[in-house]
VOBA-1610 file (N, C-alpha, C; in pm, whole numbers, padded with zeros to 5 digits, always signed):
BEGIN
Unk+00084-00118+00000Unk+00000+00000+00000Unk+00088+00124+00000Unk+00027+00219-00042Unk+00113+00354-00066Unk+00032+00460+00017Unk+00061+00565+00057Unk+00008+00701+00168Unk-00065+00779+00082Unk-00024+00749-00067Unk-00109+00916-00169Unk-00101+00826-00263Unk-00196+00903-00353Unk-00181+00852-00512Unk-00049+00849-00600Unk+00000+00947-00513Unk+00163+00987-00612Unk+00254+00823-00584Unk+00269+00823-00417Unk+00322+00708-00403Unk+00320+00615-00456Unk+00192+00574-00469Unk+00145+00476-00527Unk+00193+00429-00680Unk+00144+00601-00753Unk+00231+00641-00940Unk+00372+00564-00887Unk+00457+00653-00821Unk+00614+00537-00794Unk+00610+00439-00808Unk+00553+00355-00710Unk+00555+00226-00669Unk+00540+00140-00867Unk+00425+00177-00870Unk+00387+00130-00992Unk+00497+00177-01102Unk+00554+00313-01148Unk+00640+00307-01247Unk+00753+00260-01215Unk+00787+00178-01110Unk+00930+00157-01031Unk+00908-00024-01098Unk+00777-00048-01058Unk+00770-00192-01164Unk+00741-00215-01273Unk+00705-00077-01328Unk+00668-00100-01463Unk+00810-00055-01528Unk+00904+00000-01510Unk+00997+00010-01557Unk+01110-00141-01535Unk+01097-00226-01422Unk+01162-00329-01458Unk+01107-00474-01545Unk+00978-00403-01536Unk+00920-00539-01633Unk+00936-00477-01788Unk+00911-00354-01838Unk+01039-00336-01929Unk+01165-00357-01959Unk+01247-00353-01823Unk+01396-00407-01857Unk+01405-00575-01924Unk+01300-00632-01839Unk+01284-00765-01831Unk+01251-00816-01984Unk+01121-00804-01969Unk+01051-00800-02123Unk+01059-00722-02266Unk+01090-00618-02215Unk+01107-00518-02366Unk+01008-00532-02445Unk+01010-00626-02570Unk+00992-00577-02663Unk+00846-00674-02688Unk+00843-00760-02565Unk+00704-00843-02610Unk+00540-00810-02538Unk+00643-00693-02463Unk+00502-00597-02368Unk+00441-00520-02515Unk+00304-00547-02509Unk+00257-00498-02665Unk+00149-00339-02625Unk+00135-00318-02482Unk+00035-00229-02434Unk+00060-00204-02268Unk-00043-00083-02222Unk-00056-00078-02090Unk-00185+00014-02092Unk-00235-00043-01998Unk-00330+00051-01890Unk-00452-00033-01988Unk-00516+00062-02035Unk-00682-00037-02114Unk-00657-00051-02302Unk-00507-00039-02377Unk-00448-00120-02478Unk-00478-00259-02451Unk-00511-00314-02605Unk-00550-00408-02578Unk-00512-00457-02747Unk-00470-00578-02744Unk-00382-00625-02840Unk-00413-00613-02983Unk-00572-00582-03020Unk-00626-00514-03150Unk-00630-00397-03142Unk-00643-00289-03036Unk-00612-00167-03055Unk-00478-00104-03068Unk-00366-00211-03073Unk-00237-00196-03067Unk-00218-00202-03219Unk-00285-00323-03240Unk-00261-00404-03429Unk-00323-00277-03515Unk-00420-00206-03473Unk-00504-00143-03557Unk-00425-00031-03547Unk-00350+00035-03463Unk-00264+00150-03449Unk-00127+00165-03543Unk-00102+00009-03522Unk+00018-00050-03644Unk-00062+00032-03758Unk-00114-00056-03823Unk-00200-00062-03967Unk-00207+00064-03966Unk-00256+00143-03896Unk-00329+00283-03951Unk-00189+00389-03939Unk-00067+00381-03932Unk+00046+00418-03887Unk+00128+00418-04042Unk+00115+00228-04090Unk+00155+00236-04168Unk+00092+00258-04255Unk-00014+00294-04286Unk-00102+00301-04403Unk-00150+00124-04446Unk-00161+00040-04389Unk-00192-00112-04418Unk-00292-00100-04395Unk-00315-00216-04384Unk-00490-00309-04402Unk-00431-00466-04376Unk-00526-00514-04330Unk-00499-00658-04279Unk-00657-00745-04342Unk-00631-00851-04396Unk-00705-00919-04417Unk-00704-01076-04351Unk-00843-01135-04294Unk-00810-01293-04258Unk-00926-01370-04247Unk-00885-01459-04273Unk-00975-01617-04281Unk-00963-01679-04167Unk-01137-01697-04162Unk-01153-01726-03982Unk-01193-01864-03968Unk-01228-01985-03970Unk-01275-02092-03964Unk-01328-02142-03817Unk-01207-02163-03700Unk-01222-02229-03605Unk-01246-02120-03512Unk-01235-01984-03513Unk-01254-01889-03415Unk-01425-01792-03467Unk-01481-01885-03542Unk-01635-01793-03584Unk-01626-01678-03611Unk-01535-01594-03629Unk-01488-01502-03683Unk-01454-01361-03596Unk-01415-01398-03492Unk-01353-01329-03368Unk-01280-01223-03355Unk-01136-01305-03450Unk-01066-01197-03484Unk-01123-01087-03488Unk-01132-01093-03611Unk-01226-00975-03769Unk-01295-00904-03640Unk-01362-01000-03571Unk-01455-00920-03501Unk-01387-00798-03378Unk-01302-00891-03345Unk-01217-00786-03261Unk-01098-00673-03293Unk-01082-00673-03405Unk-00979-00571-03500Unk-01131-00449-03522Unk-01229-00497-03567Unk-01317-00410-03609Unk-01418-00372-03497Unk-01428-00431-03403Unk-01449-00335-03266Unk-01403-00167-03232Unk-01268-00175-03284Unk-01210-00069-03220Unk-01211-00003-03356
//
């Protein structure tokens, strides 16, 4: 537990900075990012488009890229 909110901000960027050291490059988000709003940020960054064939997931994906 922390005394203030600030403390607390520390505490938290004090571990969020070593699970960066740790992980780097496979942390894909934080806070309410979420792994299609990350993909869709790609795409629209680079100017892409993503296309896919859904079979065993009823079409989930698709569905969750085009949520956001």
């Amino acid at each position: 537990t922390a005394g203030s909110p600030d403390a607390a901000r520390r505490m938290i960027d004090t571990v969020e900075a070593e699970l960066h050291a740790r992980l780097g490059p496979i942390i894909f988000g934080r806070d309410t990012d979420t792994l299609a709003s990350v993909v869709g940020n790609l795409l629209l960054c680079a100017q892409r488009t993503l296309a896919v064939a859904e079979s065993c997931t009823g079409g989930m994906l698709g569905a969750s890229l085009t949520e956001i």
